[in-house]
C-alpha positions in Angstrom: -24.5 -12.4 -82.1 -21.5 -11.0 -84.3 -20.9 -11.8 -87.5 -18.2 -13.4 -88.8 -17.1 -10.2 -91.0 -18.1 -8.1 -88.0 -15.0 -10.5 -85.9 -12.5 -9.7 -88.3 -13.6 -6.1 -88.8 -13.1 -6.1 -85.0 -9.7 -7.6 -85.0 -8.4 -5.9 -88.1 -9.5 -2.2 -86.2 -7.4 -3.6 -82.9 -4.1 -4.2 -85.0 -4.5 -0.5 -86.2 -5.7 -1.6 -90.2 -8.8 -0.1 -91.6 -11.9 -2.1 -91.1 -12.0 -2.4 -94.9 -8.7 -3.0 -95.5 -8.2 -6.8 -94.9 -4.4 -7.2 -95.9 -2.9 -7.0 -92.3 -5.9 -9.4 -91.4 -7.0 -11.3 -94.5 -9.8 -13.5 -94.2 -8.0 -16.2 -95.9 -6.2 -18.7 -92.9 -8.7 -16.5 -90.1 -10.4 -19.5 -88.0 -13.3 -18.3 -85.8 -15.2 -20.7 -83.0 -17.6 -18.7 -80.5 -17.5 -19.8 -76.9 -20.6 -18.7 -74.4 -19.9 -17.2 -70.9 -22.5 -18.1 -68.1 -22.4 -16.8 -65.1 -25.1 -16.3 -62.4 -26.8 -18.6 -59.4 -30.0 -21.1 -59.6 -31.9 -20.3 -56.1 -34.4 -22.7 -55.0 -36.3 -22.9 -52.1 -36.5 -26.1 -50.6 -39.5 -27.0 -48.3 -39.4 -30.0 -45.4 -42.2 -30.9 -43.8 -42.2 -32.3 -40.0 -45.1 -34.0 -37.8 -44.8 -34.7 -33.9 -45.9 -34.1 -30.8 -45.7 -30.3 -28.5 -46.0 -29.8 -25.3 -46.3 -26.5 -23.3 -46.7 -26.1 -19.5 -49.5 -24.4 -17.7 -52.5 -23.1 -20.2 -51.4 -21.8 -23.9 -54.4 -20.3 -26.5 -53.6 -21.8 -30.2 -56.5 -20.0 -31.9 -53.4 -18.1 -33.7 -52.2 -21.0 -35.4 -53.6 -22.3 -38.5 -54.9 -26.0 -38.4 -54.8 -29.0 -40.4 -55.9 -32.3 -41.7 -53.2 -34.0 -43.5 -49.9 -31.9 -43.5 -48.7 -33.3 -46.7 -51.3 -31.4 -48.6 -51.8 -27.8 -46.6 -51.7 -25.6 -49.1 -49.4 -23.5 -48.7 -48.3 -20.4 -51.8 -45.1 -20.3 -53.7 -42.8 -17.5 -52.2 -42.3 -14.6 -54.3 -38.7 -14.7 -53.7 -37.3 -18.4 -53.7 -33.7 -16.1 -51.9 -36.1 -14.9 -49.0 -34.5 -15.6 -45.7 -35.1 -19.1 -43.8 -38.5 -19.1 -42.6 -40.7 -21.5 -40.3 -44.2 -22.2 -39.9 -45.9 -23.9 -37.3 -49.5 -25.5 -37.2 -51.8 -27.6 -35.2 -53.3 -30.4 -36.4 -57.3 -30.4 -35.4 -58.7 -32.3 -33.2 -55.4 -32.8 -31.5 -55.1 -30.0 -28.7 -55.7 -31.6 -25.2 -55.7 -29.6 -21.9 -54.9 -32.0 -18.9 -54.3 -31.3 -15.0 -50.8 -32.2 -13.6 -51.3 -36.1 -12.1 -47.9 -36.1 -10.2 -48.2 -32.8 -8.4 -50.6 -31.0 -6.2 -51.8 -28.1 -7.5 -48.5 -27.0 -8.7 -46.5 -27.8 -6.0 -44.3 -30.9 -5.0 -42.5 -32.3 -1.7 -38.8 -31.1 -1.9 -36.5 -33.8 -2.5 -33.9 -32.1 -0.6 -35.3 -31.6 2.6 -37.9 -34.7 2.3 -41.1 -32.5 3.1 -39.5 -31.1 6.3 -38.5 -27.8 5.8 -35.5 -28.1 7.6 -31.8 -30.2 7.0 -29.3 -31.4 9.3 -26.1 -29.1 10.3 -22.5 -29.0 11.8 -22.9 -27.5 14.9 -19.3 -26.5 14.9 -16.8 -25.3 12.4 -13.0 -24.9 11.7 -11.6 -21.7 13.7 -11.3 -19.2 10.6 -7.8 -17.8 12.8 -6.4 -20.7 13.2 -8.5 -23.4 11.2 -7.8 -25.7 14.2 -3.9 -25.7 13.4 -1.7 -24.9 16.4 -4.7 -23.2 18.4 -2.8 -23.5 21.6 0.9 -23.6 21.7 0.8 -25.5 25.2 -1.7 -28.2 24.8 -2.8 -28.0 20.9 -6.8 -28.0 22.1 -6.7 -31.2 24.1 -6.4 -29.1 27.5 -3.4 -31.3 28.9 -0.7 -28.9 28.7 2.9 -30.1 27.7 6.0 -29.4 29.2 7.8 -27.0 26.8 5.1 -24.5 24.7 5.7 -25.2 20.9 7.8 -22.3 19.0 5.6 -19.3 17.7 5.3 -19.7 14.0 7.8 -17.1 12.0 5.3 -15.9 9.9 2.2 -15.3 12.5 1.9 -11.7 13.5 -1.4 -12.2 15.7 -1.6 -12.0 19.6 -1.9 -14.8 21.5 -4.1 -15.3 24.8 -4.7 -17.6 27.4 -5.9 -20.8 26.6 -9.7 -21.3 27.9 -8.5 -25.3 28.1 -5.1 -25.5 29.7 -4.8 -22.0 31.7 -1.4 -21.2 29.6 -1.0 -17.3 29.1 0.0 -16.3 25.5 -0.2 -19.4 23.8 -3.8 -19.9 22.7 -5.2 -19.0 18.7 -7.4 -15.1 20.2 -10.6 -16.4 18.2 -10.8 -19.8 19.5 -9.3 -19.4 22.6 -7.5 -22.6 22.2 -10.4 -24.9 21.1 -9.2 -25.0 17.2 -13.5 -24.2 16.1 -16.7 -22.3 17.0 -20.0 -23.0 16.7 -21.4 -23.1 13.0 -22.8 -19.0 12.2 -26.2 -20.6 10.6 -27.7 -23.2 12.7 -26.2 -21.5 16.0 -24.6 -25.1 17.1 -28.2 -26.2 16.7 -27.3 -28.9 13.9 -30.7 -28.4 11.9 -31.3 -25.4 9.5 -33.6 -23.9 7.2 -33.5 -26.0 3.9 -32.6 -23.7 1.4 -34.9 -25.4 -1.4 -38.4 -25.0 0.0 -37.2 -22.0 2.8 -38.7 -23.8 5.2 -42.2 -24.9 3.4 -41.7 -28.5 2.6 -42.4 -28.5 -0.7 -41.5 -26.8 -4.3 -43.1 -25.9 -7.4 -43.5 -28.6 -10.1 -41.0 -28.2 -13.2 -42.9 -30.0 -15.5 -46.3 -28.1 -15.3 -44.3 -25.0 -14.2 -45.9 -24.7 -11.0 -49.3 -24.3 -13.0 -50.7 -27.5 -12.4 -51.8 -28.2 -15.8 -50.5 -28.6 -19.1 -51.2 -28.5 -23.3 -50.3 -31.4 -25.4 -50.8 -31.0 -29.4 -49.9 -32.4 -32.4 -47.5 -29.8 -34.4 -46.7 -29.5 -37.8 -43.7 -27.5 -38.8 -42.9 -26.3 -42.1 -39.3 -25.0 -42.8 -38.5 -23.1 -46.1 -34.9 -21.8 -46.8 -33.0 -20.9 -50.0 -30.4 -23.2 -51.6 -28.0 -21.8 -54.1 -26.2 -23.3 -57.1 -23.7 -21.1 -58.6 -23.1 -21.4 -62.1 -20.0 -20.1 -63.7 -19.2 -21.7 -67.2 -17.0 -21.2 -70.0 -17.3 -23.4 -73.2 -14.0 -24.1 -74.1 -12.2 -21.0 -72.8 -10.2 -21.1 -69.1 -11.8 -19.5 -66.4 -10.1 -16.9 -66.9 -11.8 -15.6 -69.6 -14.6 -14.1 -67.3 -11.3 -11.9 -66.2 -11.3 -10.5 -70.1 -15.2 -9.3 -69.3 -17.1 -6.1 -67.6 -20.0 -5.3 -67.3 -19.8 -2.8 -70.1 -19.8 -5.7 -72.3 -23.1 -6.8 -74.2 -24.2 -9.2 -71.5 -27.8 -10.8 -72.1 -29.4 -11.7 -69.0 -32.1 -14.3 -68.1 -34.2 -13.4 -65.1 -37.1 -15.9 -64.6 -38.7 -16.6 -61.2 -40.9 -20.6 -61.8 -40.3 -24.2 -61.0 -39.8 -24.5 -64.8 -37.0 -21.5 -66.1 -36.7 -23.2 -68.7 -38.5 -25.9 -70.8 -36.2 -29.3 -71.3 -33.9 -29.1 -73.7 -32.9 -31.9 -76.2 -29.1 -31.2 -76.4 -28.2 -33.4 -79.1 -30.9 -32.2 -81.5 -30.9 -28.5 -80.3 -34.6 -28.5 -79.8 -36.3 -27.8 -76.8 -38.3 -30.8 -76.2 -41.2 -32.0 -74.0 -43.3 -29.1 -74.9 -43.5 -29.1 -78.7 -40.9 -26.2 -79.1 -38.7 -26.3 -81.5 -37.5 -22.8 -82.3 -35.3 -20.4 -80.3 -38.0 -18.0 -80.6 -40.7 -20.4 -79.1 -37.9 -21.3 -76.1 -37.5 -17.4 -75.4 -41.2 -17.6 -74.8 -41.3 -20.2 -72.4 -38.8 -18.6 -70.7 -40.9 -15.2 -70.6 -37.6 -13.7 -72.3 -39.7 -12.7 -75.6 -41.2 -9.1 -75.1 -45.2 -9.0 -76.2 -45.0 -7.3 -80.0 -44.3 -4.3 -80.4 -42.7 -3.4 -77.0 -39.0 -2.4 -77.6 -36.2 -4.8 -75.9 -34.4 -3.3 -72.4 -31.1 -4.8 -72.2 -30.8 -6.3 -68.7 -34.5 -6.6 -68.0 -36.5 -9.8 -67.3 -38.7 -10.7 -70.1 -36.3 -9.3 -72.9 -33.5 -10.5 -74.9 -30.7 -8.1 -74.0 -31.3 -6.7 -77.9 -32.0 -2.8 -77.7 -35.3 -2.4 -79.7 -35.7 -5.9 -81.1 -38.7 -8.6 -80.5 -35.8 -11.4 -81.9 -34.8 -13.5 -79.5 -31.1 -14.1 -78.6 -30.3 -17.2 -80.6 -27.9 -17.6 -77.3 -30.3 -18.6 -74.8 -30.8 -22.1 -77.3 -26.9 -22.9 -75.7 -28.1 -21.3 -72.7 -31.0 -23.3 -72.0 -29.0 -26.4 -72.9 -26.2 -25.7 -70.6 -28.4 -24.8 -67.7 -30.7 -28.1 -68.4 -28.7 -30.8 -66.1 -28.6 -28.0 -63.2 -32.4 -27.6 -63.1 -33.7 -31.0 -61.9 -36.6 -30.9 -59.5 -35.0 -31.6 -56.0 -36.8 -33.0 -52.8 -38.9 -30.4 -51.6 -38.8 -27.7 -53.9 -41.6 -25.2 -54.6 -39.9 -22.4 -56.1 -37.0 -21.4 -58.0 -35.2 -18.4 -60.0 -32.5 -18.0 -62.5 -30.5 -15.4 -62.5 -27.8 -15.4 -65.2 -25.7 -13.9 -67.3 -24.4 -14.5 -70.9 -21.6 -13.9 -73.4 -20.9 -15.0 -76.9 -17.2 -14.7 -77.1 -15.1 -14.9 -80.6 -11.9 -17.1 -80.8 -10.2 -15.9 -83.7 -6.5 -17.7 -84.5 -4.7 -16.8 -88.3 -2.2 -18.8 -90.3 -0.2 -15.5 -90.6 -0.4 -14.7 -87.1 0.9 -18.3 -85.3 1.5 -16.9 -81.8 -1.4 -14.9 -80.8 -4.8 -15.4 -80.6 -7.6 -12.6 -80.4 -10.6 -12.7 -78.5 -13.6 -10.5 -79.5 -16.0 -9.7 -77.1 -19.4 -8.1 -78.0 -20.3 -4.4 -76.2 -22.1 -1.3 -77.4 -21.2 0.6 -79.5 -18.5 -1.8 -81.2 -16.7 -5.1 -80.3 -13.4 -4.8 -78.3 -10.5 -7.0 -78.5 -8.5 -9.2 -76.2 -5.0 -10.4 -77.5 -3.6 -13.6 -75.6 -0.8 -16.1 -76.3 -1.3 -18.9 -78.4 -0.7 -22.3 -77.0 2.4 -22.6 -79.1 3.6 -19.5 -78.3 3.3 -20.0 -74.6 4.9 -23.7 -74.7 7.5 -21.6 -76.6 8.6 -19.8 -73.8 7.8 -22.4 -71.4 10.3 -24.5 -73.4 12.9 -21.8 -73.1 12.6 -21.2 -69.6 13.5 -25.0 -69.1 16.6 -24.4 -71.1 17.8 -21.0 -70.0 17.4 -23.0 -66.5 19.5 -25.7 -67.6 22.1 -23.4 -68.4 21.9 -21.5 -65.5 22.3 -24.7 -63.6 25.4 -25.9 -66.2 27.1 -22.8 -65.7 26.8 -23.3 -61.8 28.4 -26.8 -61.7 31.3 -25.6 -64.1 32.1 -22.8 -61.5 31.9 -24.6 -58.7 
């Protein structure tokens, strides 16, 4: 964390003054307040736990499946990833396979509903003429064979020949595929009326759906375990606008908490500052129970689970106190959880405002090797110009009328 001399060093270097030259930047009427950036996701992986009944059709081995007493408390390990894809496990519960023969089939095979058993269904011996489809098949007598005085007109649009009606003896005036008697006899039955059924093909019965044509069947009791990942995304910025993460890269001094556990971090007392529940009550002995304290003597990596983000220091990050507390009310236990990680990010960010500097405020934000400086309106200065947007507006609008 920077120093308050190290801020205004900072901010005197970004207005162009030497950093030990504090007249363009005096101390005097310089207000700091620091403001932490967290970013990052919480990734839990939730577990549901299901009992009921399977079924499969015909014989099935289960030998592959493992088996249990009481689902509820199958053991089952934590996932090294708690972000590992959705995943599914299935189980039988001993004792409870039961191989039965079909009782409503014989073996495999059942009478066919369509046919009743018989192999064969009822047919129209006839059928529509496909020339004429029984519509003006002769001209003379329409297919009663009683012919009528005058033939009826050719229709316009008919191109086909006509012939002599096999009914009423008129040349030229019957349909030349029916001969004048508007159907033939049906192509499948042969004018028959009975025809292969098309269910069974003629055998009378089919094979039994339920058992699959087997004739026997498995019934077990299943249990299925689901795990998948849910993720909580965590963005904060204590008393800064969202936009402050815009101000940020990854250059910056980012420390960065990695911890895979149900508990990634110990509860937090936030009014006290402690970490309470476990008898810590120092930063250093939270960044221990977080696994963010190296073992002594091992230099710090920034950006490495189990460090503080400090190059070659054993400290830990006086940050992850206000980390820990911010994170606390995210990391409840939820229904079904059996694994977690956190995954974050973190930023101590500067506020600095001056007496002799009303209309801008500077941000300082931590990186290697020296601080770097954001300069933003002030709230005054931006209700300023707000302010005189509104009247130049006005005017605008003033002007209008008068010319009008």
């Amino acid at each position: 964390m920077l120093s308050d001399d190290d801020i205004l060093a900072a901010v005197r270097r970004g207005l162009g003054a030497a950093g030990a030259d504090d007249a363009a930047f005096p101390a005097a009427g310089a207000r700091i307040t620091r403001h932490l950036l967290v970013a990052g996701e919480i990734v839990r992986c939730v577990e549901t736990r299901t009992e009921g009944t399977a079924f499969h059709a015909g014989t099935r081995d289960l030998s592959d499946l493992p088996e249990y007493d009481d689902l509820d408390r199958y053991p089952i390990p934590a996932p090294a990833d708690p972000g590992a894809a959705r995943s599914t496990l299935r189980l039988v519960r001993r004792g409870s396979v039961a191989a039965r023969a079909c009782s409503t089939c014989t073996n495999g095979r059942k009478p066919c509903a369509r046919c009743d058993g018989a192999g064969d269904v009822g047919c129209r011996t006839h059928v529509p003429c496909s020339g004429c489809e029984g519509r003006l098949c002769c001209l003379a007598c329409e297919g009663t064979g009683k012919r009528a005085r005058e033939a009826a007109d050719r229709p316009q649009a008919e191109t086909a020949a006509r012939v002599r009606c096999r009914k009423c003896g008129a040349d030229d005036v019957a349909c030349g595929k029916c001969r004048g008697a508007g159907q033939k006899k049906c192509g499948v039955c042969r004018g028959t009326g009975s025809r292969t059924c098309p269910d069974c093909e003629g055998g009378g019965t089919v094979s039994h759906d339920f058992c699959a044509g087997t004739g026997r069947y498995v019934e077990w009791t299943e249990g299925v375990v689901v795990r998948e990942p849910v993720v909580d995304t965590v963005e904060e910025s204590s008393g800064l606008p969202a936009r402050a993460f815009g101000w940020t890269n990854e250059a910056d001094a980012w420390g960065r908490v990695d911890h895979v556990g149900e508990d990634a971090f110990p509860p937090h007392d936030t009014a006290t500052g402690l970490a309470g529940g476990t008898g810590l009550a120092k930063a250093t002995d939270l960044a221990k129970a977080t696994g963010l304290d190296p073992a002594p003597g091992t230099p710090g990596t920034p950006g490495t689970p189990g460090t503080t983000g400090t190059p070659g220091s054993t400290t830990p990050d006086p940050d992850l106190s206000e980390v820990a507390a911010r994170l606390n009310p995210r990391l409840a236990r939820r229904d079904g959880e059996v694994a977690r990680r956190v995954r974050v990010r973190y930023l101590s960010l500067a506020r600095v405002t001056h007496d002799d500097h009303p209309h801008r405020v500077y941000v300082v934000v931590p990186r290697r090797p020296a601080p770097r400086v954001v300069t933003v309106r002030s709230p005054r200065r931006a209700w300023r110009l707000a302010g005189l947007a509104v009247l130049v507006l006005v005017a605008a609008v003033a002007v209008s009328r008068l010319l009008t």
